[in-house]
Structures are given as structure tokens and as C-alpha cells.
C-alpha positions in Angstrom: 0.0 0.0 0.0 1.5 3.7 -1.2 2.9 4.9 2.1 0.4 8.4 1.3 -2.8 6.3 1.5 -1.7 4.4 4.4 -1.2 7.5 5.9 -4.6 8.8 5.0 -5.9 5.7 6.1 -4.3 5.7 9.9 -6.3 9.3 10.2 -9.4 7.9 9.4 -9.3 4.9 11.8 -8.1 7.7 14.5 -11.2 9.7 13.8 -13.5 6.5 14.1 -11.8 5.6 17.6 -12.7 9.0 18.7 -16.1 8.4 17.4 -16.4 5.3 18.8 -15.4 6.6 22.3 -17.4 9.4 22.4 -21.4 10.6 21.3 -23.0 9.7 18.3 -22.5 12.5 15.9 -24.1 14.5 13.7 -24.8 14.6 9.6 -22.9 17.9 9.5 -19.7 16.4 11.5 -19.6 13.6 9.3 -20.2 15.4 6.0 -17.5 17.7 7.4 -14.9 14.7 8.1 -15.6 13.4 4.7 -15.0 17.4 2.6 -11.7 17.2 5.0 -10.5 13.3 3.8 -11.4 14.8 0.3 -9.6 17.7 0.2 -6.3 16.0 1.5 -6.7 12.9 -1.3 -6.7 16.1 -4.0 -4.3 17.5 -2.7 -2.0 14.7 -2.6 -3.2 13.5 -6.0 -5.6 10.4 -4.7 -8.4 11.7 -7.5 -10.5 8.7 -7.5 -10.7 8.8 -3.2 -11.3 12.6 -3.7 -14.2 12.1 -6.0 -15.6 9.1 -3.5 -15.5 11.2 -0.3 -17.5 14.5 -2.9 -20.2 11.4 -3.4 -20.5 10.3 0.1 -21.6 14.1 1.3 -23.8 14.8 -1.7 -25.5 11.1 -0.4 -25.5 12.9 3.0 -28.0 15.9 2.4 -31.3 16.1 3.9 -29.7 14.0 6.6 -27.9 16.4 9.0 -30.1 16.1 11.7 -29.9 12.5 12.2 -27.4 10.7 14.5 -24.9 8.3 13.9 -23.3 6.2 15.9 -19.5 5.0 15.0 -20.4 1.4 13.7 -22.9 3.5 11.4 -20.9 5.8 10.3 -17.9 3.2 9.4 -20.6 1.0 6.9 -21.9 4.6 5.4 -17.6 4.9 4.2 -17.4 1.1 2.8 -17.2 2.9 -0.3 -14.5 5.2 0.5 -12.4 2.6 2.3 -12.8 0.4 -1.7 -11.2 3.0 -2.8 -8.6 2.8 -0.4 -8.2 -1.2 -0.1 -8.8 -1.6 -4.0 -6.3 1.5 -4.8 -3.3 0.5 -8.0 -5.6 -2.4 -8.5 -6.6 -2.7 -12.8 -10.8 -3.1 -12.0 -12.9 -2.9 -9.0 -12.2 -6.0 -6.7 -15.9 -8.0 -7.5 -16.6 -11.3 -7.3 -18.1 -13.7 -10.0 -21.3 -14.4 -9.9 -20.7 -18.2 -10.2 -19.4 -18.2 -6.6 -22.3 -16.3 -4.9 -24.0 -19.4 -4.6 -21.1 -22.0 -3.4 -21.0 -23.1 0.4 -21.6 -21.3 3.0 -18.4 -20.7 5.7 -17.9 -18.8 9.2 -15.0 -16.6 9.1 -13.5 -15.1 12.0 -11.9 -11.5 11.7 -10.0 -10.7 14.8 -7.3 -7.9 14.9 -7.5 -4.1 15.7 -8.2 -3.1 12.1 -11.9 -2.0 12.0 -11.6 -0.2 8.2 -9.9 -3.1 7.0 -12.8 -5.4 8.5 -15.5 -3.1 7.5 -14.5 -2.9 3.6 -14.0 -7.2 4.0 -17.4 -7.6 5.0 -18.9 -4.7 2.6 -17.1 -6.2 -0.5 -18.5 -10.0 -0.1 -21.3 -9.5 1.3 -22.7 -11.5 -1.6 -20.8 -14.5 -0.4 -22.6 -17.0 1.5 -20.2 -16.4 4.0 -20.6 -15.4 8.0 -18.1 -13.0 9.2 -17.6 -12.5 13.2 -15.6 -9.7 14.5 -13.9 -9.7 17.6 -11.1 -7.1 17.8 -9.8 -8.9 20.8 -6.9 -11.5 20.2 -7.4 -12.5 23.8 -11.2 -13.2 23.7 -10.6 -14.3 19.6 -8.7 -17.1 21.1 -11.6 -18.0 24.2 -13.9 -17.9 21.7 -12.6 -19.9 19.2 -14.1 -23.4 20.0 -17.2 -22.2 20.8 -17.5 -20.3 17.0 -15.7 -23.4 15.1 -15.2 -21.1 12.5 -14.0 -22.5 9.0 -11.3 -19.8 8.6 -9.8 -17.6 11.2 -8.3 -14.0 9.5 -6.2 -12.0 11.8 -4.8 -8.1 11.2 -1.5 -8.2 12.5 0.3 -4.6 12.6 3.5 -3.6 13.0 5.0 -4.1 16.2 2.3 -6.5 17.3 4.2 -10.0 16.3 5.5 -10.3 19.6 2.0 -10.0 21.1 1.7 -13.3 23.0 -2.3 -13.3 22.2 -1.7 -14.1 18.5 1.1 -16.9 19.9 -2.0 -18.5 21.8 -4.8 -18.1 19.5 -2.4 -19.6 16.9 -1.3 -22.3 19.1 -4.9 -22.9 19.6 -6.4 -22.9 15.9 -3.4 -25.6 15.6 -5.0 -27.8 18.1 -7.8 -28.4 16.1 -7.4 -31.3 13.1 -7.3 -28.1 10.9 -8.5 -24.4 11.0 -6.4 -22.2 8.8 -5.2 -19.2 9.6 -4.4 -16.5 7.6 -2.5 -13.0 8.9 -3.0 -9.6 7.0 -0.5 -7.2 6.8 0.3 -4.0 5.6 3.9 -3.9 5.7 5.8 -5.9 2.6 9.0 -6.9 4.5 10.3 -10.6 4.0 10.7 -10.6 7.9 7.2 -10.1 9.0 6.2 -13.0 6.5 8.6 -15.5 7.6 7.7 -14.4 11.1 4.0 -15.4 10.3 4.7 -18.2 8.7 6.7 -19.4 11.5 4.2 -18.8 14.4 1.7 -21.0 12.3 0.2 -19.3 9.8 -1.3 -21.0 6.9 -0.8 -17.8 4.8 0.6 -14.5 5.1 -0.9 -11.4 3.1 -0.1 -7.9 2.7 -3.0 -6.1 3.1 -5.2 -7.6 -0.3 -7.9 -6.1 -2.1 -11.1 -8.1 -1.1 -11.0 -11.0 -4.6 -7.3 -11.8 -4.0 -8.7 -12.5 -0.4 -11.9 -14.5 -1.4 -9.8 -16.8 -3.7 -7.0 -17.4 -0.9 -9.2 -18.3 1.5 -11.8 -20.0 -0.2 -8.7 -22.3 -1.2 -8.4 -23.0 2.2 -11.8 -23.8 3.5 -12.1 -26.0 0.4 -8.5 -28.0 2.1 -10.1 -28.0 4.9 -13.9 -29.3 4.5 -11.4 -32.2 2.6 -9.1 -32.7 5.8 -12.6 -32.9 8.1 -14.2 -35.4 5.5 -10.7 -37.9 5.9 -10.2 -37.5 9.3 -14.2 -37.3 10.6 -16.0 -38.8 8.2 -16.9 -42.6 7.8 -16.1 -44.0 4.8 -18.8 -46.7 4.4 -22.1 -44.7 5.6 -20.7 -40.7 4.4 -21.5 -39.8 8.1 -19.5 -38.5 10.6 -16.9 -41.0 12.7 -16.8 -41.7 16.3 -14.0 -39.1 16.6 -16.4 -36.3 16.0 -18.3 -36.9 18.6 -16.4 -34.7 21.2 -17.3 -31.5 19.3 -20.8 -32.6 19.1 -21.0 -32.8 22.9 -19.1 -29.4 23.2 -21.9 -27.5 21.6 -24.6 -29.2 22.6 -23.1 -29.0 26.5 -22.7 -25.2 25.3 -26.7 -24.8 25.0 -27.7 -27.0 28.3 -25.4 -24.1 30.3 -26.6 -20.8 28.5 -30.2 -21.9 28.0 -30.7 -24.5 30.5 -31.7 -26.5 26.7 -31.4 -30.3 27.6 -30.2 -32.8 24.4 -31.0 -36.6 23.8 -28.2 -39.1 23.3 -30.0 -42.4 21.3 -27.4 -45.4 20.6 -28.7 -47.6 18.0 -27.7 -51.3 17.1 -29.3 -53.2 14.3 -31.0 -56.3 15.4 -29.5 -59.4 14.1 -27.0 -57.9 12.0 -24.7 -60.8 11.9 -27.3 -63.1 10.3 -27.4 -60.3 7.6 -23.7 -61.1 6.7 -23.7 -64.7 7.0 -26.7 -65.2 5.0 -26.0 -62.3 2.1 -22.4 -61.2 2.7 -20.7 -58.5 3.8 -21.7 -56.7 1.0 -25.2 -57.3 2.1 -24.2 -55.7 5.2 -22.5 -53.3 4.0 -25.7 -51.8 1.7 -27.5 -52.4 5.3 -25.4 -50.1 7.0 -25.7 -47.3 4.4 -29.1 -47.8 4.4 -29.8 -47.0 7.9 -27.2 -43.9 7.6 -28.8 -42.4 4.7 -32.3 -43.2 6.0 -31.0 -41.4 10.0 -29.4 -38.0 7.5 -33.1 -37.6 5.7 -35.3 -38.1 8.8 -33.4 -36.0 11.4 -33.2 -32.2 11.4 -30.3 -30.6 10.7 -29.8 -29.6 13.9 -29.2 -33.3 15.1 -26.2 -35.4 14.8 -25.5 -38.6 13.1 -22.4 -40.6 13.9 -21.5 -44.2 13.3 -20.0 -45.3 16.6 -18.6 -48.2 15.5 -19.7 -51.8 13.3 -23.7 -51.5 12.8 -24.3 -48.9 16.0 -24.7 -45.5 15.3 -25.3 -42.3 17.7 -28.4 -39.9 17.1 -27.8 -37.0 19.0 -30.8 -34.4 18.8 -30.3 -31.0 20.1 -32.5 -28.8 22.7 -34.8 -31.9 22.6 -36.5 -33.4 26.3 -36.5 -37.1 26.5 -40.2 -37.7 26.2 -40.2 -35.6 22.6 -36.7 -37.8 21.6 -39.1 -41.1 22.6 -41.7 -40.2 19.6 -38.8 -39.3 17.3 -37.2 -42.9 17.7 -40.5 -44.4 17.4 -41.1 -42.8 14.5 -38.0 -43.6 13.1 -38.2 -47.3 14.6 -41.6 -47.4 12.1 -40.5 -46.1 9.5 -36.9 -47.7 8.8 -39.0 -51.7 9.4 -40.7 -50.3 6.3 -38.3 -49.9 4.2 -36.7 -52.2 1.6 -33.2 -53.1 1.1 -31.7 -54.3 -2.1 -29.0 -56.7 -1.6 -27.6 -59.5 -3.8 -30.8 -59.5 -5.5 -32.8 -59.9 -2.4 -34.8 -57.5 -0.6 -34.5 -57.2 3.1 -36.0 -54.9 5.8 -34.3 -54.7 9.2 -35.3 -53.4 12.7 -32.9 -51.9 14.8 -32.7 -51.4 19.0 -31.8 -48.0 21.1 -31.0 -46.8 24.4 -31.8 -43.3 24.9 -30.3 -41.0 27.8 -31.5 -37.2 28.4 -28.5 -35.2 28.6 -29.3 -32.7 31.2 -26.0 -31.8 33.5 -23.7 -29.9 31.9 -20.8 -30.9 34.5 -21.0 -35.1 33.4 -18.1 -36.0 30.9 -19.0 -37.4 27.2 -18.2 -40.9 28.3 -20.8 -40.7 31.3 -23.8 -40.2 29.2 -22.4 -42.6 26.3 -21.9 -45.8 29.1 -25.9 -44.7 30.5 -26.8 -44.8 26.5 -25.0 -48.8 26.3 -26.3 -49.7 28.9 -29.8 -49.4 28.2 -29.0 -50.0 24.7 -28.1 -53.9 26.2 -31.8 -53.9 28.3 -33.5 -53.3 24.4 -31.4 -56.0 23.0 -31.9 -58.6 25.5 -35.9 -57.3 25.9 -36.0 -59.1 22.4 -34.7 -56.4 19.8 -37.1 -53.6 17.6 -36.7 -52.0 21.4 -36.5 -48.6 23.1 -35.3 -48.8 26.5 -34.5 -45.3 28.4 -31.2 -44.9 30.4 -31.8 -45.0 34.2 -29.1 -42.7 36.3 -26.4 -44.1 38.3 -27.0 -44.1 42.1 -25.2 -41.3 43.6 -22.1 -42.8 46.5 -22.9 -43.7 49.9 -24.7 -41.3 52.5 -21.3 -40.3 53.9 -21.0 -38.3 50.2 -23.9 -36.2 50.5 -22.9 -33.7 52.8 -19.4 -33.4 50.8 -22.0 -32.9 47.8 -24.6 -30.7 49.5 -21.2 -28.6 50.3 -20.3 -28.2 46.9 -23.9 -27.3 45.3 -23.8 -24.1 47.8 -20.4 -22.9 46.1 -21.7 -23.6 42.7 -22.1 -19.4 41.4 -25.6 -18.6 39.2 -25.1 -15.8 36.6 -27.8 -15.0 34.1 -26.7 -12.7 31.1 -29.6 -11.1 29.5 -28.3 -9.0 26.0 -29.9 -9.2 22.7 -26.6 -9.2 21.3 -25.2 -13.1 20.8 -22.0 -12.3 20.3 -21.7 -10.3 23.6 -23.6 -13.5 25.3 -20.8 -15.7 24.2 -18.0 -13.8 25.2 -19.3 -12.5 28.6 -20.3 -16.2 29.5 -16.4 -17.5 28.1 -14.9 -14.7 30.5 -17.1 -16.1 33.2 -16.2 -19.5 32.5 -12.6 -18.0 33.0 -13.1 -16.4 36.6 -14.8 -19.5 38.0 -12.1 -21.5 36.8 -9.3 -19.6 38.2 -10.9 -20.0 41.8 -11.6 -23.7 41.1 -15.3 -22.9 41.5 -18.6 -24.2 39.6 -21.0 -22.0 37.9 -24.2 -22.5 36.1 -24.2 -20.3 33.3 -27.3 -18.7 31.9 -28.5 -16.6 28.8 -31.5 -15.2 27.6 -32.1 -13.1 24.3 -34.2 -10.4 25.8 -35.5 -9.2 29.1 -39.3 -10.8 28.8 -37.7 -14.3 28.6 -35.6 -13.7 31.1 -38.5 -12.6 33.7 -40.5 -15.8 32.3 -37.8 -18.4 32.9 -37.5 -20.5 35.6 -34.5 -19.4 36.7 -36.3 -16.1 37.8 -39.1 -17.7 39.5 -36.3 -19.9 41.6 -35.2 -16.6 43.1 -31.8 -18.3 43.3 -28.8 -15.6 44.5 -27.3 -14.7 41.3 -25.4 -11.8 39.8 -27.4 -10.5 36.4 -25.9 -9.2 33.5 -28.2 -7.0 31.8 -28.4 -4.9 28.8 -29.6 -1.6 28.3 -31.2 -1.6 24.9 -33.3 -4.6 24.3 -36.4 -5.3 22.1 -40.0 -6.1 23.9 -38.7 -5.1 27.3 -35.8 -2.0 28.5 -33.3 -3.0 30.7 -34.2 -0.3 33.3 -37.4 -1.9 33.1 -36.4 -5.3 33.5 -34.3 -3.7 36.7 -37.1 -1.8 38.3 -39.2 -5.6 38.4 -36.2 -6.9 39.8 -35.9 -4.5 42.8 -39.5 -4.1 43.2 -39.8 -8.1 43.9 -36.4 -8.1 46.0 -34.9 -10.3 44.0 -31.3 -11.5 45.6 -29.6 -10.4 42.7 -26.6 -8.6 42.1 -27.0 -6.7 38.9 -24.4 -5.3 36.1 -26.0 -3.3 33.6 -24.3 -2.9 30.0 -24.9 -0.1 27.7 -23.0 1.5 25.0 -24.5 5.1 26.1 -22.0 7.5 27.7 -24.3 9.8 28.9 -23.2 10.2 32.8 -26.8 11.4 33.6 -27.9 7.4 32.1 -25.5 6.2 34.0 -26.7 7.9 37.1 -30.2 7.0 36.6 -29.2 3.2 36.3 -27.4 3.0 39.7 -30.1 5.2 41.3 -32.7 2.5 40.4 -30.5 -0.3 42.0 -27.9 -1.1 39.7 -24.6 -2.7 41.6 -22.4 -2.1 38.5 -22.7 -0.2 35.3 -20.4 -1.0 32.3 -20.1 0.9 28.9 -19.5 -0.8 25.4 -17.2 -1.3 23.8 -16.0 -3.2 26.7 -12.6 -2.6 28.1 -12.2 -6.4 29.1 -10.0 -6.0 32.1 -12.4 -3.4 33.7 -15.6 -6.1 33.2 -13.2 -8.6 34.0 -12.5 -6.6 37.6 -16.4 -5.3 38.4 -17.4 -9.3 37.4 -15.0 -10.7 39.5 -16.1 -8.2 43.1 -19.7 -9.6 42.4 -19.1 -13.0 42.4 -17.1 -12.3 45.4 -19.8 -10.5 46.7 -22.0 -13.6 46.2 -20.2 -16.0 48.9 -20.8 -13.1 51.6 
């Protein structure tokens, strides 16, 4: 990049810090910002940002009245910052139609580079792709798991190689079988590319225009959906392996703590499977098996979770589902599947098959506890006679002397509730919590609730457990000061925090007046949540 339009550039992602900081602003400060970016890329012989900046104010008329916040103002100059990104370049940086429609990927854009990552998302947003910001290489890194994003893009500036956040979140993303990584740039130096390379990268970039970026990394989600589909895919059946299970169980465990949604585990055996392979073959058994994985792919949700566990037993794990609903869904499936036909060696066959079901409902149990409940009553349907469902029932807790050790624990197990409209903030509020409770060896249950009304309906609310809420400002079908007033008016035990991206001191003032414990602005400065958290939880035990 021309050392006179990176220049340009670092002034405009000053003036959007300030803005982001501050108050919204006006149509005549912004118009103003954008004459002033204009009349420096003249000056300095940038024509074709000149004549951008002249289009964005003529776009602005009739609108200086309104306000802007800094997020709005930074999509209202996408065009601009093309100009920018896309500058030397022969044609304007599109992409082909014939790619509009290929497969959908989550990208992760993590880095301090707001202009960069608003002009990514701007120029493909026609791509069926789902772009996450999180400036944060700290929380980029928590949060990785939880996302599973198919591509992780991170800005790296200069100076910032020896940040020991982009060490971990690289060391991370190379935990996984494979999640590529790619590092933008601006500077061109050989040593900051050999330096990325080196720490992990999968490709290093100086600073592309938005189609040299598609192609690269679209190459690399397409190495990677192949890497998934050798090392977590089953051959035979075209579902997943046994080996994919753990992630499975991540998410789903992910749910059961932020919206107290319970899953269904189902192992399933086909009955009399070897007399399928000594009577046809193993090809027989073979056409038997893909069969009854094809016929489990087309009659589940997508949601749900198919995995071959291993010879003719296969998992069906279905998501944010109670144990009663799961129970119709396998006898539905039991029905169906002894009605359908199977070609093999010129004869037709029909199977049955048998499955112990367990209701996954305690976030705290490992995989392996709810898969040996699953087997278990998996071998009561078998020896009941086969073409059975047989439900799991829970292993007896220890003796009596355990209960008061257990009793103990339960009353150091924390209750936080986060309440924000905003998913993203959900995730990475409950990851730092999940942080702090670790750190003082402690147990938390973990709740979260897309808007205030929810959160008064749940039953978490009506248990009137001592908690510490998390609650947004700004939320649709019910405020947060409401939602705070209802609180205080019932005495609820709670200890609240309340988020809100105004600055407004007066706001702030009202909030505390009406009982709030803790008041936080957004953007968040992570180590001041991470402080005000931490003295409420403490706050909790006294």
C-alpha cells in the first residue's frame, strides 16, 4: 500500500476511535470529516478517493439532523475505504457471480483493524459467507471453540508479532485437526512474512484487495472441509466418525449451560446384524449399513447429529430436545426404517434396529458418562428381544457419607444470568465467566436469555436463586431499566451489572439510582468487566 494512502488511512481509523469513544455524531460532522478526507486525497493527488469522499456528502443531504453512531458511520464509508483497499488495482475487486451461490463458511476477523474489516465484509457480502468480529486477540482465542469457524483472518500490525495473544490463539487454531489461519499485513517486509509463517500461519498477506482474499481463503476452506471429510468422516455410511463426537457434545453442553436446553443421546444397534452377513455377505451388510445412515441423515433435522460409533451402532444426538419428545422421534424412526426395503444380492430385506436413549441434562457429566448410561440401556433393548427402546436410568449417587461433601459443593456452585440481545456479547461474557470460575476452582451455572421478557419468564427467575445479572440496556419487547425496576420491586437477591454503549453520565446515574450494583459501557474494556465481574461474584459468597 503507497505509504500516502496508508497515511490517509491511519487518520481515518483515528477519527472512528474518537467516534467510537465518544457521542453519536451529527450529519454535519460527518459530511465535514468526509469534505476534509477529500480535500487531503486532491491534494495529494488520490483523484478517485477525492471524487468518493464529494459522493459520500452529496449522499448525506437532507440527513444532518440525524445521528450516527461510529459502527454507522464506518458502513456509510465502505465505499470510500474500496477506494482505499482496491487503490493501484486494474478493476474494481468483485466477485463472479458463479461463486455467490457456493458453500456457506464462518470466518472469524480478529485484529484491531476496524476499516480493513469493514470494507472485507462490505465487499463480499454477496458470499454465502458469515463474518464474526472480535477485535480482541485475547477473547478471539476463548472464543474460538465455541464459533468453530472454518477460517480464522487475523490483522497483525507492526509491532504486534511479539503480542503473546496471537502466539496462543495460533497455538490454539493448531489444536484443532485443521483451522487455517491466515495473517493480513500491511507492511511488505520478508521478515514479517517468515515471522508469520513461522508462528503458524497458513498464509501471510499484505494487506489484499477483497478477490485476491476470497480466492485465498476459499482455497483454504475447500483443504479443509477435505481434511474434516478424511479424518471425521466414515467412509462406508458418508457420516460422521466416532471421533467427531467430542465436538458434538461441546456444543450441545454449550446450550444445556446458556439456556438450560437439555439434548437426547439415542445409541442404536441393528438387530441381528450378523445373520445379515452370513446369510447375504458383507456386502449385504455393507448396503444395510448405508441404508440405515442415509435413512437417520433424511429423517433427522439438521440440527441433530449422526455418527457411526462403530460396526452396525450409530449415535443420534438431537439437540434442545426433552427425553419424552426424543421417545416419539425414535418411534417414529423405529416405524418407519421396518418399512423400508433393502436391495442386496438381489434380495430385498427390511431390518429393525434397537436403542438406548439418555436425556442429557447436567452440563458438568463428561461425554463418556452419558455414552456408558446410553449402552447400557442400549443392552436392556437387545436382550428385551430387539425392535426395542429402553430409556437410560441414572447411576446411584455414593454412599450417605457423600452427600454432605456434595450438598457442600452445590452451595459454592455461582448462578449468573446474562440477558443481551446481542449473541455475540452473550458468548463472550459467559467465556470470560467461565474463565473467573475456573481460576478459583469454583462451579457455575451459566445462563443466557435473548431479551429481558424471557428472562422474567424463565425458571431461573421464579427460583429466586442468588445470582449476579448481567443485563443490557437496549433490548427489544422489554428496556433493561425496566427489567431492573421488576427486579428491585420483587427483591430479588440479585446482584445486577448493567451494560450499555451510552456514555451519557446522567444514564449512568439513573441506572445505579434504580439499583444497579455495577454499570459498564460498550465497547467493553475487558480488564475493567473482568475486575467489576470478579467483586460480584465475590460479593456472592458473603
Amino acid at each position: 500500500m503507497d505509504r500516502s494512502v496508508a497515511s490517509l488511512l491511519d487518520r481515518i481509523h483515528e477519527q472512528y476511535e474518537r467516534w467510537r469513544t465518544g457521542p453519536p455524531l451529527d450529519g454535519v460532522e460527518l459530511a465535514r470529516f468526509f469534505n476534509a478526507v477529500g480535500r487531503t486525497a486532491a491534494v495529494i493527488g488520490l483523484s478517485d478517493i477525492a471524487a468518493e469522499a464529494e459522493r459520500l456528502i452529496h449522499r448525506l443531504n437532507g440527513q444532518t439532523e440525524r445521528q450516527w453512531t461510529a459502527e454507522e458511520a464506518l458502513i456509510e464509508m465502505v465505499p470510500l475505504l474500496r477506494c482505499f483497499y482496491e487503490a493501484g488495482e486494474a478493476a474494481s475487486a468483485t466477485i463472479p457471480s458463479s461463486h455467490r451461490q457456493g458453500p456457506k463458511a464462518a470466518i472469524l476477523l480478529c485484529g484491531n483493524d476496524p476499516l480493513f474489516f469493514a470494507y472485507v465484509r462490505g465487499a463480499l457480502q454477496t458470499v454465502p459467507w458469515r463474518f464474526t468480529t472480535i477485535p480482541s486477540l485475547e477473547q478471539a482465542a476463548a472464543s474460538m471453540f465455541r464459533l468453530s469457524p472454518d477460517c480464522i483472518i487475523v490483522s497483525v500490525k507492526e509491532g504486534e508479532w511479539e503480542n503473546p495473544d496471537l502466539t496462543v490463539l495460533l497455538e490454539r487454531a493448531g489444536q484443532r485437526p485443521y483451522l487455517p489461519v491466515v495473517i493480513v499485513r500491511r507492511d511488505e517486509g520478508k521478515e514479517g512474512r517468515l515471522k508469520g509463517y513461522e508462528l503458524g500461519a497458513d498464509d501471510v498477506i499484505t494487506t489484499p484487495a477483497a478477490d485476491e482474499l476470497f480466492v485465498r481463503v476459499r482455497r483454504l476452506i475447500e483443504k479443509k472441509r477435505k481434511i474434516d471429510d478424511l479424518v471425521l468422516i466414515d467412509e462406508l455410511t458418508g457420516v460422521y466418525n466416532r471421533k467427531y463426537l467430542p465436538r458434538v457434545y461441546a456444543r450441545l453442553r454449550s446450550d444445556l449451560e446458556r439456556y438450560g436446553a437439555p439434548s437426547c443421546l439415542a445409541l442404536l444397534d441393528l438387530d441381528h446384524f450378523k445373520q445379515v452377513n452370513d446369510r447375504f455377505g458383507h456386502l449385504a451388510g455393507d448396503a444395510v449399513l448405508q441404508k440405515l445412515a442415509a435413512f437417520l441423515r433424511q429423517h433427522t433435522r439438521g440440527v441433530d447429529t449422526v455418527v457411526r460409533f462403530g460396526g452396525e451402532e450409530f449415535v443420534v444426538w438431537l439437540a434442545k430436545t426433552s427425553k419424552s419428545e426424543a421417545r416419539a422421534v425414535l418411534e417414529r424412526l423405529q416405524r418407519q426404517f421396518a418399512a423400508e426395503k433393502i436391495e442386496a444380492d438381489g434380495a430385498l430385506l427390511s431390518c429393525t434396529f434397537s436403542a438406548g436413549l439418555v436425556e442429557c441434562d447436567e452440563p458438568d457429566r463428561p461425554l463418556d458418562y452419558w455414552l456408558r448410561l446410553a449402552d447400557k440401556a442400549l443392552y436392556a433393548a437387545k436382550r428385551g428381544g430387539g425392535n426395542r427402546i429402553e430409556e437410560a436410568a441414572r447411576e446411584k449417587s455414593g454412599s450417605s457419607d457423600e452427600a454432605p461433601s456434595q450438598a457442600s459443593t452445590d452451595r459454592r456452585r455461582w448462578a449468573i444470568a446474562i440477558v443481551d440481545d446481542d449473541e455475540l456479547v452473550r458468548m463472550m461474557i459467559a467465556d470470560l465467566v467461565r474463565k473467573l470460575v475456573n481460576e478459583q476452582g469454583r462451579k457455575a451455572d451459566i445462563y443466557e436469555f435473548g431479551d429481558g421478557l424471557s428472562f422474567l419468564e424463565s425458571p431461573f427467575y421464579q427460583s429466586g436463586r442468588q445470582s449476579v445479572v448481567i443485563l443490557d440496556r437496549v433490548m427489544p419487547k422489554m428496556d433493561g431499566l425496566e427489567v431492573l425496576n421488576r427486579l428491585r420491586q420483587e427483591r430479588k437477591p440479585y446482584k445486577v451489572m448493567m451494560l450499555t454503549s451510552r456514555q451519557d453520565e446522567r444514564d449512568i446515574a439513573h441506572a445505579l439510582n434504580r439499583g444497579a450494583d455495577e454499570y459498564v459501557t460498550k465497547p467493553f474494556k475487558w480488564l475493567e468487566l473482568e475486575a467489576r465481574l470478579r467483586r460480584l461474584l465475590k460479593e456472592l459468597d458473603e
